[in-house]
N, C-alpha and C positions, 0 to 999 in steps of 0.2 A: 807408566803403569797401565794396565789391562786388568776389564772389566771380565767377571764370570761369563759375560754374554756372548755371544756371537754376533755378527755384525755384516751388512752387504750393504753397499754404498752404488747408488746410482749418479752417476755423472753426467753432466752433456757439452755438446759440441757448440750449443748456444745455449740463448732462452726457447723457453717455449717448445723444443723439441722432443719434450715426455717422458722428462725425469718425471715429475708429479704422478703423472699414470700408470708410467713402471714399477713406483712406487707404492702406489696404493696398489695395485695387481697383486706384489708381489705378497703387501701385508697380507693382502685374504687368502691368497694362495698358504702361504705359512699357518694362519688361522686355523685354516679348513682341515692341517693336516698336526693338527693337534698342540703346537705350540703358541707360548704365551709372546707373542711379539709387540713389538710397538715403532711408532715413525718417530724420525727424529730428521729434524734440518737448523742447521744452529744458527743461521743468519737467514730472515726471508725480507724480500721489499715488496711490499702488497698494502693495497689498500681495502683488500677485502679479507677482513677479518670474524673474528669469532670467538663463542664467549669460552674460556676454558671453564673444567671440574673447579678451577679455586675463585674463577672470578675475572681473571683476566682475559687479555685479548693474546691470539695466536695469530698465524697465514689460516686463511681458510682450508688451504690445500692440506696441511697436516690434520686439521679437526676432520677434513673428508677422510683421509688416509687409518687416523684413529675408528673412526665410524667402521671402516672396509677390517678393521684388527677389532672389531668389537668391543670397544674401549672409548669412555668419557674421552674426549679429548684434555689434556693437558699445558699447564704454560710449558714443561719441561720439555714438552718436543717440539718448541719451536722457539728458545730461549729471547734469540734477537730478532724483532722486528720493527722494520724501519718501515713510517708510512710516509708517503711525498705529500706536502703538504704545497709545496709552488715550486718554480724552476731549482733553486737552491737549497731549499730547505725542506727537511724532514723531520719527523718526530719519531723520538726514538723509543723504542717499548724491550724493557726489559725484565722477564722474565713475569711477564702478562702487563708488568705495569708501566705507564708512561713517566722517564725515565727526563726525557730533557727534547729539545728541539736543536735541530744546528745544519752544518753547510757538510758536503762530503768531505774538504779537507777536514773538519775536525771529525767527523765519527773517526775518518780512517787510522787518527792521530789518539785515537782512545781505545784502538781494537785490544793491545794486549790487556786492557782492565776487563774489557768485555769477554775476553777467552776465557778469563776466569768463571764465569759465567757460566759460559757456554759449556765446558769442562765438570763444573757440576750439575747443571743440569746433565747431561749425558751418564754421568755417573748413580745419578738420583736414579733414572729410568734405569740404567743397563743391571743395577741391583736387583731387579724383579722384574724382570723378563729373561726368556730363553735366546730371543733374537733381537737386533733393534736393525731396522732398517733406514739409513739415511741418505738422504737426499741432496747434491751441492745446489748451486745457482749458478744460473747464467754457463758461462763456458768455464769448464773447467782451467782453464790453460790462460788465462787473462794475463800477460806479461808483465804489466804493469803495476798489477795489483797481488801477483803473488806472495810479495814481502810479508805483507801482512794479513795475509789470507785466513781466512779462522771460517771457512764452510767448505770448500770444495778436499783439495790433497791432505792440506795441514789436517784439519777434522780428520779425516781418513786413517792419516799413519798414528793420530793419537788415540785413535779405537781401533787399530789392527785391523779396515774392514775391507777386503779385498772390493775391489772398483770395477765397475760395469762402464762402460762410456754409451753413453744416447744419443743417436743421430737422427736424423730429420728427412727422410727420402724424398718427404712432399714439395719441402721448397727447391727440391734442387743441390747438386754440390754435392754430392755426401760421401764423393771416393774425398773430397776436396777436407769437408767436415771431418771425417777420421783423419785419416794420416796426414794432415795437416797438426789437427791436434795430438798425434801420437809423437809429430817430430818433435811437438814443442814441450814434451815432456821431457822429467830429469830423469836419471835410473832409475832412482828410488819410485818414482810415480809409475815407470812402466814394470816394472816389479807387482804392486801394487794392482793392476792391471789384470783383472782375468779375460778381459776378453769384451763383443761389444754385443749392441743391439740396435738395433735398424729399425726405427718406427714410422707410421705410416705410410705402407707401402701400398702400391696401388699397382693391379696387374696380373701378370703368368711369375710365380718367382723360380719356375724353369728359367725365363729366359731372363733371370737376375744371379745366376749359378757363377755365372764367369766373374761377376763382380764379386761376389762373397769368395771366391777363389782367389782373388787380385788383393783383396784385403787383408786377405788371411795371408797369403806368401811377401808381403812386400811388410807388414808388423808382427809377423809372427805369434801371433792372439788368433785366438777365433770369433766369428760372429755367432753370437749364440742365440738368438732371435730374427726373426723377418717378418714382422709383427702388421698385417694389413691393416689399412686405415677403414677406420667404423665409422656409421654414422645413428647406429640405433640402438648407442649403452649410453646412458646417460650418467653421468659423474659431475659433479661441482666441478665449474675452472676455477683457477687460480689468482689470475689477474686479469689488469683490465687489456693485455693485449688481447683477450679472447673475444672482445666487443670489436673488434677491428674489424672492418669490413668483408676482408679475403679472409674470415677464419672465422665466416657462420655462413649457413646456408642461406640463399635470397628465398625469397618468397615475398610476392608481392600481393599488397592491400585490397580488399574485393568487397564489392554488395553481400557475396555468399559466407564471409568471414568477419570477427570480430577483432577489429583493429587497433592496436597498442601502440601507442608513439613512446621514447624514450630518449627524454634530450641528453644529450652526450657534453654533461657540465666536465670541467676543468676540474682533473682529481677525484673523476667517480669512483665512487668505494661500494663495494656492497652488490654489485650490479646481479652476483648470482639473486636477488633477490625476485629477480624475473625469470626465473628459470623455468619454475613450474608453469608458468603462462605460456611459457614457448612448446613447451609438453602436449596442451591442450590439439588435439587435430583442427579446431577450426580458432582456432587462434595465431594472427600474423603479429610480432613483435618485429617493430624496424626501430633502429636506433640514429636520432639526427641529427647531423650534426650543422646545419644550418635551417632559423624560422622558416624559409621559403619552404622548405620539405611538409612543413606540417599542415596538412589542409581538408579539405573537409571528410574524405573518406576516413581519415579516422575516429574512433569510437571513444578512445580515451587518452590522456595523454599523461604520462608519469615522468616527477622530478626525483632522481635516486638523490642519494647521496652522496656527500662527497668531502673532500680531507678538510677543504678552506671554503669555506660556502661564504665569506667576504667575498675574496675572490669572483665568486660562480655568481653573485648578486649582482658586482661589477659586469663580471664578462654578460650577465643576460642583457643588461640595460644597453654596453658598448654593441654589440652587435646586432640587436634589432628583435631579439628573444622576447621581451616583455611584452611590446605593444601585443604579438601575434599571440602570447597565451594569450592573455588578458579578452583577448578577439575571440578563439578557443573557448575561453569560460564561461561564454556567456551564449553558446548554445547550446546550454543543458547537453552540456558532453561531459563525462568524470576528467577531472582533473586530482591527481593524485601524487601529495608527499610526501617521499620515504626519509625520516630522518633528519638529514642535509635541507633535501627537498623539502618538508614541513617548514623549517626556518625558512626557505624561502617563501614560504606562498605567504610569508605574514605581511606586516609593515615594515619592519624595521631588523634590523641585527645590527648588536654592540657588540662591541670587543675593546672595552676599554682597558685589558690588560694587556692584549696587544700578541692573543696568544696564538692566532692563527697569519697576523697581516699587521702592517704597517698604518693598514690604515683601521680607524677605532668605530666606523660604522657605516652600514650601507643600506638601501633601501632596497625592501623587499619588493614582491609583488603585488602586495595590497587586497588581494582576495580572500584572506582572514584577517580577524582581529585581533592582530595578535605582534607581539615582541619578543625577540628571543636576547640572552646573554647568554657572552659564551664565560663560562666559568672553568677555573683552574683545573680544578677534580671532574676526573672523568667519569663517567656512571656507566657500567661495564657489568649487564647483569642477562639472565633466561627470563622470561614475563610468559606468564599464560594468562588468562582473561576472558572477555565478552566486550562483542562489538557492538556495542548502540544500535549503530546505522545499520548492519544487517543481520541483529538479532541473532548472533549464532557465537560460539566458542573461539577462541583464536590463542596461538603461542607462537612466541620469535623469541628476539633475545633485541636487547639495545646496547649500543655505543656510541657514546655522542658525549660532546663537554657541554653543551648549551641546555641552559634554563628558558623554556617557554611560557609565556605569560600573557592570558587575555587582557587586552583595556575595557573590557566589557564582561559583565558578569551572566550577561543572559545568552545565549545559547546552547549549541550541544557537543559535548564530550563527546569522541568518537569511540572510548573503550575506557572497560574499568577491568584494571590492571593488578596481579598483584606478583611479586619474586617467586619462584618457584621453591616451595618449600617454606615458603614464609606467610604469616599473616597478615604483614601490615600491606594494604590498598591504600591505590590512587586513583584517579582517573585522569587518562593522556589523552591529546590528540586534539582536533575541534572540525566539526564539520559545518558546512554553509548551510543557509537555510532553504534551500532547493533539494541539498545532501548531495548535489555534483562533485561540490569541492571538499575532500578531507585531507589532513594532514594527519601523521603518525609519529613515533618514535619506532617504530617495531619492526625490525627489521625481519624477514622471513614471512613476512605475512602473509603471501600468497602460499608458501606450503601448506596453510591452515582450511582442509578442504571444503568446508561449508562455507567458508567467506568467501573464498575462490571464486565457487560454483553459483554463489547467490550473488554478485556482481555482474559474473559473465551472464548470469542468466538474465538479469535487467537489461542489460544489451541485446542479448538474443532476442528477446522479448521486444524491444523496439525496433529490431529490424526484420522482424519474422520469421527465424531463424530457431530449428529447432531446440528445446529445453534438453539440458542434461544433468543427472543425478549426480550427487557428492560420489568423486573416487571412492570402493569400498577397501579396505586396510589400513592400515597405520602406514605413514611416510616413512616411519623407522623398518617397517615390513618390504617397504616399496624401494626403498634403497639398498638394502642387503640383497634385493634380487639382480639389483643393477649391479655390486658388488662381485657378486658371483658370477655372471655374466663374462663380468671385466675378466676377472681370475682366469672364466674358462674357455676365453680367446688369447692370453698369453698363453697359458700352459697348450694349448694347440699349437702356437706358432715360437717357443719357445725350449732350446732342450734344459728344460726345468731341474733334471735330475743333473744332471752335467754344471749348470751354477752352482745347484748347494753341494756337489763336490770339489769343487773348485774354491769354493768361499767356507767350505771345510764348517757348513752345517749340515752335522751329520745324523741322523737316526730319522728322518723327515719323508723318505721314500716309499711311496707308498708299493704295497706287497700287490 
């Protein structure tokens, strides 16, 4: 059965190779040119998530994607996602909500239940929209796993959405990357096939002519992009491979800049949540992944979040992590937890249901007074508010299963919280009484410009280091430019008009 909509499918040669940004490019590009589109990917595995329009949790990469098509993000465009919780095991979220926990052989032993799924969702959207744009995972062509495939082809021939393949020029391999994957296709998938696109290119692509010519005559498809690598549009990533070391810019820690450490726990989730710090021109974000890295030239040091913070509690004390915060914290340097990270800076974390780990509890870091439980029900919500500690407005959103709780009644609350759209307040969070060390649930908190700006500028301020004003616009202003941007370096290096005749979306061409 076929939906009223239309439909373009990007695919890739691996991970990581820029389906996500093909995809969000192409929604704004569609946007801008007057139709109602929307992203759709029916399976993602991310640990960085976000809150959809009903409540639940999606990939962050489709709420960015939605954001670029001008639309609430929804759970419908990103039915299944699987978060890694430790080597074997994942939690399963379907259709925003968590769904069960298990090992890969069982999701992959439960895929036809979940295509159900995945099939109405897709259907829910392609009802009200003009276009849907989807997205597979990983490599299109996995031999293995095609049987029971429900994101990449299968998805594809069940929305009729003719396929883009996405290659990677940056690492290397990419005559290797295509036509390796075009042999391991079946008819029907190169049928299906209009043609490819070459990301991250770097260079003269004069003198890449003979390669797009070698491509083109040996699969008989075209390449329809040769898309240069950027380094100055900013777009949310997707997951945590984008913390990997060879896939962010170095810049190293100075007297003249304000310094962010960022420990690199087992199962970090959420890590866009540093993004906007990295933004800043005199702000250096490095990410650690061993204590010894962490030492005095830095200014502040942040714990993210992450899927098993049992786990991360363990791995800090096993490898040497503790002693050195604990060392850290106690020269009035900020220390800061997002989340995950807040559970840890406490005493203690229980898991007596046994929902993250085998084991039912682990010792914190002991620089708040506080205990957390992780409970069954997840709390999956948008939060706007007012920070205590630096006096000014703030909104994120939370995800987390755990209940935190002071053993002490006196201190300070780091913010008074309340849903968006709703009346009933809380107050979250708890900060030390120096105000070095706070902990949060709220995740986004740094796109929150006055908090930002009045943190970094406490720093600035003790290193003597010029003050700077709150960013002026809305973040919601400040990314649709980035958006736009995005759209109009593909449409530059893209024959735009030649896809949506090929993928037979038609009335779209601008006069």
């Amino acid at each position: 059965m076929r939906s009223k909509a239309r439909a373009i499918m990007f695919l890739g040669t691996g991970s990581d190779v820029g389906k996500s940004i093909a995809a969000t490019a192409f929604c704004r590009i569609l946007k801008r040119r007057g139709f109602r589109v929307a992203p759709f990917k029916a399976q993602n595995m991310s640990n960085n998530s976000y809150v959809a329009v009903e409540g639940g949790e999606i990939g962050r990469a489709q709420a960015v994607q939605a954001e670029a098509a001008s639309l609430l993000p929804s759970v419908h465009m990103n039915p299944i996602l699987i978060k890694p919780s430790g080597p074997q095991i994942s939690q399963i979220v379907i259709q925003g909500k968590v769904a069960t926990s298990m090992s890969a052989k069982q999701y992959h032993q439960m895929k036809s239940t979940l295509a159900e799924a995945v099939w109405q969702s897709y259907k829910n959207l392609a009802s009200d929209f003009d276009v849907i744009v989807l997205e597979g995972a990983g490599s299109c062509c996995e031999m293995n796993l095609k049987q029971n495939d429900i994101v990449n082809f299968q998805m594809a021939k069940k929305a009729g959405a003719p396929c883009i393949i996405v290659a990677d020029i940056d690492r290397g391999g990419v005559f290797a990357q295509i036509i390796g994957t075009y042999h391991l296709m079946s008819d029907d998938e190169r049928d299906l096939t209009i043609g490819f696109l070459i990301n991250k290119f770097r260079g003269d692509p004069e003198l890449f002519a003979d390669g797009i010519r070698y491509i083109e005559k040996t699969t008989g498809k075209p390449v329809l992009g040769l898309v240069p690598y950027y380094e100055d549009i900013y777009i949310g990533t997707e997951d945590s491979v984008a913390v990997q070391r060879d896939k962010r810019i170095s810049r190293k820690p100075g007297p003249d800049t304000v310094n962010v450490a960022v420990v690199c726990l087992p199962a970090i989730s959420n890590f866009t949540d540093f993004e906007t710090l990295e933004r800043e021109s005199d702000v250096v974000v490095s990410y650690l992944d061993y204590p010894d890295q962490l030492t005095e030239q830095f200014d502040c040091l942040i714990l993210p979040g992450t899927k098993n913070v049992i786990a991360a509690a363990l791995w800090l004390k096993k490898h040497g992590w503790q002693m050195k915060i604990v060392e850290f914290a106690k020269k009035q340097k900020y220390v800061v937890g997002i989340c995950g990270g807040y559970q840890l800076l406490g005493l203690e974390i229980k898991d007596p249901l046994m929902l993250e780990s085998t084991c039912q509890k682990a010792q914190g870091l002991g620089l708040l007074p506080l205990q957390t439980y992780l409970a069954k029900e997840k709390i999956v919500r948008k939060v706007i508010g007012h920070s205590h500690l630096f006096d000014c407005p703030i909104q994120g959103y939370e995800i987390h299963m755990g209940v935190t709780e002071p053993i002490q009644q006196n201190g300070q609350k780091f913010a008074h919280l309340q849903e968006e759209g709703k009346e009933k307040a809380w107050e979250d969070g708890w900060v030390s009484n120096d105000g070095y060390i706070f902990g949060t649930y709220v995740h986004g908190l740094f796109d929150s410009p006055y908090l930002r700006t009045e943190m970094l500028n406490r720093i600035r301020k003790t290193k003597g280091l010029k003050l700077k004003a709150p960013a002026l616009g809305s973040e919601s202003d400040m990314k649709l430019k980035q958006y736009d941007r995005l759209a109009d370096h593909f449409e530059a290096h893209c024959d735009v008009e030649r896809i949506f005749r090929l993928a037979g979306i038609t009335g779209c061409i601008r006069q």
